[in-house]
C-alpha positions as CSV (number, residue, x, y, z in Angstrom):
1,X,88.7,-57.5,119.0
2,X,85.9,-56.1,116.9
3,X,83.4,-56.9,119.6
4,X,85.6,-55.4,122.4
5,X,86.0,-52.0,120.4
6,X,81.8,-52.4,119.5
7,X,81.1,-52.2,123.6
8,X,83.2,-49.4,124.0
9,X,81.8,-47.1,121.5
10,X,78.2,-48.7,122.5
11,X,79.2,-47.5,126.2
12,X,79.4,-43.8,124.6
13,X,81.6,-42.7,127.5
14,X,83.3,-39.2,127.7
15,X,85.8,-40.5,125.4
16,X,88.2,-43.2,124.9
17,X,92.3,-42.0,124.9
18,X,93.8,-43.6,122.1
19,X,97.6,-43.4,120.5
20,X,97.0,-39.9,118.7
21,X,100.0,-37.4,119.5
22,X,99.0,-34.6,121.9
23,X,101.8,-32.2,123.0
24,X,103.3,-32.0,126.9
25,X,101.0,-30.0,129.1
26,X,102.4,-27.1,131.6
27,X,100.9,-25.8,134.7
28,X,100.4,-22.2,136.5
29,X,102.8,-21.6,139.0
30,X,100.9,-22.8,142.0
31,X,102.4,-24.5,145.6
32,X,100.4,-25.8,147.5
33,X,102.7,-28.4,149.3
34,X,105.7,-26.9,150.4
35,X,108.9,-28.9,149.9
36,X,107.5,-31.4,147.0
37,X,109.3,-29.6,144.0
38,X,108.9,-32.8,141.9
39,X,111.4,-34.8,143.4
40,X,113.8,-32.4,142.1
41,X,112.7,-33.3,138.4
42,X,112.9,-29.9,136.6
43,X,111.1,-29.8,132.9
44,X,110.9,-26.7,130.6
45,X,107.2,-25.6,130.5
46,X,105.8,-25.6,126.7
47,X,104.5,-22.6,125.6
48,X,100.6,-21.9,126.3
49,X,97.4,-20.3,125.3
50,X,97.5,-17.3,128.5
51,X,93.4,-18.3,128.8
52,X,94.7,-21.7,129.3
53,X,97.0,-21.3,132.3
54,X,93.9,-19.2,134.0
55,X,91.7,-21.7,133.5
56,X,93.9,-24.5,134.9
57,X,95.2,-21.9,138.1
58,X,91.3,-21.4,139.0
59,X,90.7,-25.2,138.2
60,X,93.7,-26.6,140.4
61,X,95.3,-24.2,142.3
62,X,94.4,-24.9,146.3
63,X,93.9,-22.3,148.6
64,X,95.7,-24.1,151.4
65,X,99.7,-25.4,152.0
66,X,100.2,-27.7,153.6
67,X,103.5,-30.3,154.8
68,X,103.2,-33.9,155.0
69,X,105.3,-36.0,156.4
70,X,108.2,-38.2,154.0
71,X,108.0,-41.8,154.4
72,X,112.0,-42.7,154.4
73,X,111.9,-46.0,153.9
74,X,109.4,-46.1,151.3
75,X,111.1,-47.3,147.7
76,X,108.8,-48.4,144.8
77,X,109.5,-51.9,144.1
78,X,112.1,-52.4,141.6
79,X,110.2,-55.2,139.3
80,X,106.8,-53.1,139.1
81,X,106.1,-51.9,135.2
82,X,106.4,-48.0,136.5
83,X,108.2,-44.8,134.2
84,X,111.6,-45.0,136.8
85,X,112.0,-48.6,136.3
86,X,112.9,-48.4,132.9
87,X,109.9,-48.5,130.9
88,X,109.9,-48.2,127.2
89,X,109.9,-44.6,126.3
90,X,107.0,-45.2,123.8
91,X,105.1,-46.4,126.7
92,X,106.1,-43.3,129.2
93,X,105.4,-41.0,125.8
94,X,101.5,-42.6,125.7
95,X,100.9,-41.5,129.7
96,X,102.5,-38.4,129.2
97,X,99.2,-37.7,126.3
98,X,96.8,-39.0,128.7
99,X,97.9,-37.1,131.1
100,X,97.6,-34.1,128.6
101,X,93.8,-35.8,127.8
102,X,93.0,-35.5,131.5
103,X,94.5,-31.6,132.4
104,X,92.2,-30.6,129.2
105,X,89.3,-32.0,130.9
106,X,90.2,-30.6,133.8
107,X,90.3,-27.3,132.1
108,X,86.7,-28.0,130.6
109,X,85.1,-28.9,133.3
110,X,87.4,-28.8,136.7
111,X,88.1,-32.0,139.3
112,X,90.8,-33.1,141.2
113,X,89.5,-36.6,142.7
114,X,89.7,-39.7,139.9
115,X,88.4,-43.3,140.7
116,X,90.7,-45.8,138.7
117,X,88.6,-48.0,138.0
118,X,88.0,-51.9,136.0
119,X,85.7,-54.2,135.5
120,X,87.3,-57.3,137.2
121,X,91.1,-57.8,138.6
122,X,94.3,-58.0,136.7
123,X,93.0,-54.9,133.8
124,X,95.9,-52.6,135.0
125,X,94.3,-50.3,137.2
126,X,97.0,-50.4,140.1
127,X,99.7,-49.8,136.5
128,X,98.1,-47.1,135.1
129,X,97.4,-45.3,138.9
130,X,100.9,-45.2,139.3
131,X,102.3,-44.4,135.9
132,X,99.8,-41.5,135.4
133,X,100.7,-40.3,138.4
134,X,104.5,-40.0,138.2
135,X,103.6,-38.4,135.0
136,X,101.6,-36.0,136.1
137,X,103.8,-35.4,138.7
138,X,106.5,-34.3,136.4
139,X,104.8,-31.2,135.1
140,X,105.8,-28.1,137.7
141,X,103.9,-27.3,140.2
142,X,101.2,-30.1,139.2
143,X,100.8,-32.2,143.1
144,X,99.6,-35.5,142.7
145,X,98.3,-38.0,144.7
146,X,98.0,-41.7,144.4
147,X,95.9,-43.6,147.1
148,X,95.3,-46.7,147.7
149,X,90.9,-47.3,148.1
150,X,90.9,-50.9,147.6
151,X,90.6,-51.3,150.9
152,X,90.2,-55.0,151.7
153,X,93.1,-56.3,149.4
154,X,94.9,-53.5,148.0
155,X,98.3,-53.7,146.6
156,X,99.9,-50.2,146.1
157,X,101.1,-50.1,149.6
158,X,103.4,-53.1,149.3
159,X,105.0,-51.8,145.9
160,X,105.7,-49.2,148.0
161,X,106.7,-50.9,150.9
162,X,104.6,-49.6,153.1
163,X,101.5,-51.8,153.5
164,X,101.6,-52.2,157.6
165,X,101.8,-48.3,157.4
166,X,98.2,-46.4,158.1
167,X,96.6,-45.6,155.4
168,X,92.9,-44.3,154.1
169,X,90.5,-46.6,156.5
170,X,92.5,-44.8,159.5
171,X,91.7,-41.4,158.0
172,X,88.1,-42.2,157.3
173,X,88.2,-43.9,161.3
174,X,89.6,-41.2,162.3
175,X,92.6,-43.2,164.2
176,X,94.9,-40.6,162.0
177,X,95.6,-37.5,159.8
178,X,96.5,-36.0,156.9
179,X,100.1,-35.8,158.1
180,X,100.0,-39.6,159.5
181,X,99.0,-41.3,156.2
182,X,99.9,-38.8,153.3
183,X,104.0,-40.2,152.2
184,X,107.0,-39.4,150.1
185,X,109.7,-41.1,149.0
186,X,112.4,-38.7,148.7
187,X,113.5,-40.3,145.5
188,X,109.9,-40.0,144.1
189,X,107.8,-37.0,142.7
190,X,104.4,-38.4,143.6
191,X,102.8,-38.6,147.0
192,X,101.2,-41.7,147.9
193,X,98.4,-43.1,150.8
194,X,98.6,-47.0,151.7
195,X,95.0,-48.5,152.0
196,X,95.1,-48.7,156.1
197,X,94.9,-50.6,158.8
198,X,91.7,-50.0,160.4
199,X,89.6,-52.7,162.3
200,X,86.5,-51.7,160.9
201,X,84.6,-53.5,157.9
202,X,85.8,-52.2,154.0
203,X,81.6,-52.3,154.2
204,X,80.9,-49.8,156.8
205,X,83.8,-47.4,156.3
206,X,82.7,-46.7,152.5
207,X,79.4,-46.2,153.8
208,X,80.5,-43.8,156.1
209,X,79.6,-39.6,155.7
210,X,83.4,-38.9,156.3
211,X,84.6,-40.7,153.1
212,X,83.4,-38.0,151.4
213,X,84.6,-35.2,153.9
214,X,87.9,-36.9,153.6
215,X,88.5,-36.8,149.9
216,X,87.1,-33.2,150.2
217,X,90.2,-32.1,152.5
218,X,92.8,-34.3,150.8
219,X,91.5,-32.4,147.1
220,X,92.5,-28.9,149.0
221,X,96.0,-30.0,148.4
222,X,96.7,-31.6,145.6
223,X,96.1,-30.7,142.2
224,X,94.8,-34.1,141.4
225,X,94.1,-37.3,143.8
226,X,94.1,-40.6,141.8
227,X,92.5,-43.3,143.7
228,X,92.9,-47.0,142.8
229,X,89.7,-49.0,143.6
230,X,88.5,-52.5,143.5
231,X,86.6,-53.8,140.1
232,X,83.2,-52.6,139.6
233,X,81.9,-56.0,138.8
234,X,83.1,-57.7,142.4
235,X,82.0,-55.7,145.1
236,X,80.2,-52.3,145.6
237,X,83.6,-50.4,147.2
238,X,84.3,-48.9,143.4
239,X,81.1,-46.9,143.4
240,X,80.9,-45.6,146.8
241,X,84.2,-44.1,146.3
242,X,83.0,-42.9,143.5
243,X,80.2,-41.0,144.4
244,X,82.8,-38.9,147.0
245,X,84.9,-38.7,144.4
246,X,84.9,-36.0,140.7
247,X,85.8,-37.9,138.2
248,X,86.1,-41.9,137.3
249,X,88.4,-43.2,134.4
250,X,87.9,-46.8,133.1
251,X,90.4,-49.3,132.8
252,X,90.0,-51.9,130.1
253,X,92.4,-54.8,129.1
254,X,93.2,-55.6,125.6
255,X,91.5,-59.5,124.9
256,X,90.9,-60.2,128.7
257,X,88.0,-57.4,129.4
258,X,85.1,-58.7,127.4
259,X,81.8,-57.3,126.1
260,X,79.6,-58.1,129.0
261,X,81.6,-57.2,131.7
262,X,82.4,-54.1,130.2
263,X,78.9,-53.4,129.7
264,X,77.5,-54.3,133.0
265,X,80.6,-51.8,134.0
266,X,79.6,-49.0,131.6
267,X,75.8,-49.6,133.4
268,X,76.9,-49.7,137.0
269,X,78.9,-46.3,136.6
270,X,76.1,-44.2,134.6
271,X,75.4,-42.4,137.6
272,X,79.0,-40.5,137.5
273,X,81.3,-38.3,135.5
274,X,83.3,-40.9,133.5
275,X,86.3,-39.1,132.1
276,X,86.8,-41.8,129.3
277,X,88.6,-45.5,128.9
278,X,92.3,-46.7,128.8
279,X,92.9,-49.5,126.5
280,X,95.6,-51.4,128.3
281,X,98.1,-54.1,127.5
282,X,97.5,-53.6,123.7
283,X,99.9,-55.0,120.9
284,X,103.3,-53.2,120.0
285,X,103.2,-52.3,116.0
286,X,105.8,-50.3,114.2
287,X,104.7,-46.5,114.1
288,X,107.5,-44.7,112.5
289,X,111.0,-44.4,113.0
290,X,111.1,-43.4,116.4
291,X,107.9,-44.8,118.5
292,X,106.5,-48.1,118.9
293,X,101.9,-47.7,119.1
294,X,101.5,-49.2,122.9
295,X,97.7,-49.6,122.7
């Protein structure tokens, strides 16, 4: 693993989240979705720095409300690795401090749209969309949105159940709207967007001037849009979404991602705002009492 730790820090990204401790994050008291109160998932607000809160209102609170329609029969599937299926707590407690990494970088240096991003398939980009989301969508007031971008094969919509259901290639066709494709379970905090059904090529609609006018609108009403994306190093789809898109974050597996895919990665997505890596699927050791280290 020494070589797979050298290419990160040779890839001098924004920074890499690692298993240090960072406190629960709270947000301003902002609604910009009426209706969505966090799946009725209610958590006590830590205590924060007053220049804090204004900075994160200014860097996330839309302007707009807005009411999307809730997708009944949606229900994650009960296998996936996600926080309400039972996940080890140590694992839920290491998205809840990248999700704190992420708000103090949004606070730095405001976004709202995030390419999830690997360098080839089975990292844990579709894992870590979702978890990060539900997390995030457990802090008050904070709207997230997961979306599925991989357009030609994604899988998000069929954990969901919903992968016949128009999705993203019908909003960038403009065979539907934001009320058509945005969904919520009622047993879920998180909103969600399937990949589509659209006729037209993966190709031409990533190449089109309304993906970005798209993930412009959808960013008015969320606090933060998380959008899962096919590998960098297989097709060109990861880095046309992100040049519509704020923000990237890096996926990375634990002795499957190796030095020169990661570097051909790190090359291919110099152009954008890389937020920093996740190490994933890293071995369990003994951290104290309480916690088991995930990565």
């Amino acid at each position: 693993m020494s070589r797979f730790y050298q290419a990160l820090r040779e890839a001098s990204l924004a920074g890499t989240f690692g298993p240090e401790q960072i406190p629960q994050s709270s947000r301003p008291a902002v609604d910009p979705l009426a209706g969505s109160n966090a799946g009725g998932i209610h958590h006590a607000p830590l205590p924060a720095h007053a220049r804090l809160e204004e900075e994160l209102a200014a860097a996330t609170a839309p302007p707009q409300r807005g009411l999307f329609r809730t997708s009944t029969k949606a229900k994650l599937d009960q296998h996936a690795r996600v926080i309400p299926n039972g996940v080890d707590q140590a694992v839920v407690e290491h998205y809840r401090r990248l999700r704190t990494k992420l708000i103090q970088q949004q606070t730095a240096k405001p976004f709202r749209s995030v390419v999830v991003t690997s360098a080839s398939l089975q990292e844990g980009k579709t894992v870590t969309v979702l978890n990060l989301g539900l997390s995030c969508a457990m802090v008050p007031d904070f709207k997230v949105l997961v979306v599925d971008g991989d357009i030609r094969r994604g899988s998000l919509g069929k954990w969901f159940g919903v992968d016949d259901n128009r999705g993203l290639s019908n909003l960038i066709d403009g065979s539907a709207g934001l009320d058509e494709v945005i969904l919520k379970a009622d047993d879920l905090p998180v909103h969600f967007m399937a990949r589509g059904n659209s006729p037209v090529s993966a190709a031409e609609l990533l190449n089109s001037p309304h993906l970005g006018n798209c993930i412009q609108k959808i960013s008015e009403y969320f606090s933060m849009v998380l959008i899962d994306s096919p590998p960098v190093n297989l097709v060109t789809d990861a880095q046309l979404l992100a040049g519509s898109c704020d923000a990237v974050l890096l996926v990375v597996r634990a002795f499957v991602s190796t030095r020169k895919a990661l570097e051909r990665t790190v090359q291919d997505l110099q152009a954008f705002r890389v937020l920093g890596t996740v190490l994933n699927c890293g071995t369990h050791t003994q951290k104290d009492g309480r916690y088991r280290g995930y990565y």
